[in-house]
C-alpha positions as CSV (number, residue, x, y, z in Angstrom):
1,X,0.0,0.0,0.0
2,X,1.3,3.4,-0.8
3,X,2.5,5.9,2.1
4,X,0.4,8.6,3.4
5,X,2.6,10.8,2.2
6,X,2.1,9.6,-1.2
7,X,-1.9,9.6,-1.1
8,X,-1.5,13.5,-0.4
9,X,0.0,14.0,-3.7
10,X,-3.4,13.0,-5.5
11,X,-4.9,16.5,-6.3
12,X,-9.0,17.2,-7.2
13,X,-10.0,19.6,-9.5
14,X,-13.3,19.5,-8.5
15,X,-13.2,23.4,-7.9
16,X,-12.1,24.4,-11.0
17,X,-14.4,21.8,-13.4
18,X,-17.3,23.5,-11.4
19,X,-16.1,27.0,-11.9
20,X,-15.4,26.4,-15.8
21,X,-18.9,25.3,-16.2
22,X,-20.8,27.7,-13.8
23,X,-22.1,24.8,-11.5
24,X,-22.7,24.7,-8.0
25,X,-21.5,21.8,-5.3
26,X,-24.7,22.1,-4.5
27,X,-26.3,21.4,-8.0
28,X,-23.5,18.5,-8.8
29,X,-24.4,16.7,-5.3
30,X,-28.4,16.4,-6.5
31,X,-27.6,15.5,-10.3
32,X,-25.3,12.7,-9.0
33,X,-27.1,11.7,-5.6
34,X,-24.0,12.1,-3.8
35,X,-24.3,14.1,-0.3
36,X,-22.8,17.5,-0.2
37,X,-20.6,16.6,2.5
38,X,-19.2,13.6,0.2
39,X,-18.5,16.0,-2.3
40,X,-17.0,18.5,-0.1
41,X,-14.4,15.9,1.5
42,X,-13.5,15.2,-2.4
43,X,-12.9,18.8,-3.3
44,X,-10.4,19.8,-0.7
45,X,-9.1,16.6,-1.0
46,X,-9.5,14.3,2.3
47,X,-11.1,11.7,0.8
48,X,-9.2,8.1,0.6
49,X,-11.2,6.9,-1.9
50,X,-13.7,6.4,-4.7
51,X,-16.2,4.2,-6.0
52,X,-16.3,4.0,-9.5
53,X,-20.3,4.2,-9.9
54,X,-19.9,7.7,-8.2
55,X,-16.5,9.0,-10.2
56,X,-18.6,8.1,-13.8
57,X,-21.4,9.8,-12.4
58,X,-19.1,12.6,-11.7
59,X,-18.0,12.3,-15.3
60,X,-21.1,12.7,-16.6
61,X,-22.4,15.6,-14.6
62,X,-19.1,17.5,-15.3
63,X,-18.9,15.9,-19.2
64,X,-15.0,15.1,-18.0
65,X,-13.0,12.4,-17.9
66,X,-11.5,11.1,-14.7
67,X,-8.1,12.2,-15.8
68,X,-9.7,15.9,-16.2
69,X,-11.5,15.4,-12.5
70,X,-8.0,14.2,-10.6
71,X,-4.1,15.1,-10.9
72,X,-1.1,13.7,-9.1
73,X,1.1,16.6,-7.7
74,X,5.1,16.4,-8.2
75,X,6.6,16.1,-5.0
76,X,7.0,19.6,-3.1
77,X,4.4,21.4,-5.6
78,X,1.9,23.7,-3.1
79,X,-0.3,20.9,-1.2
80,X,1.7,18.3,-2.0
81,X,4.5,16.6,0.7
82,X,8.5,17.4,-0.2
């Protein structure tokens, strides 16, 4: 399993996709049936994990693809660990 350290360095762009397309949290948590807090965790990335029902959900909502929704941060960018 990876270190902790490593998990940090797995970025969401949730912010941004919303921004681009003028969508609320709020509005993405009812068209996927995901709870706002759920989302929230997500977006300021504390969440461990994913299912893949709810990441093609996001997908669709946001017309992304996972690679769009997530980033992995070099080591000892902004948020990421040295």
């Amino acid at each position: 399993m990876p270190a902790e350290e490593d998990l940090s360095r797995l970025h969401c762009r949730l912010d941004e996709l919303l921004e681009a397309r003028g969508m609320t949290l709020t509005a993405l948590a009812e068209a996927v049936g995901v709870s706002l807090v759920n989302l929230s965790v997500l977006k300021n990335d504390r969440a461990r994990a994913i299912r893949f029902s709810t990441l093609i959900a996001l997908c669709d909502a946001l017309e992304c693809q996972p690679g769009d929704l997530f980033e992995v941060r070099a080591h000892g960018t902004p948020g990421s660990p040295r």
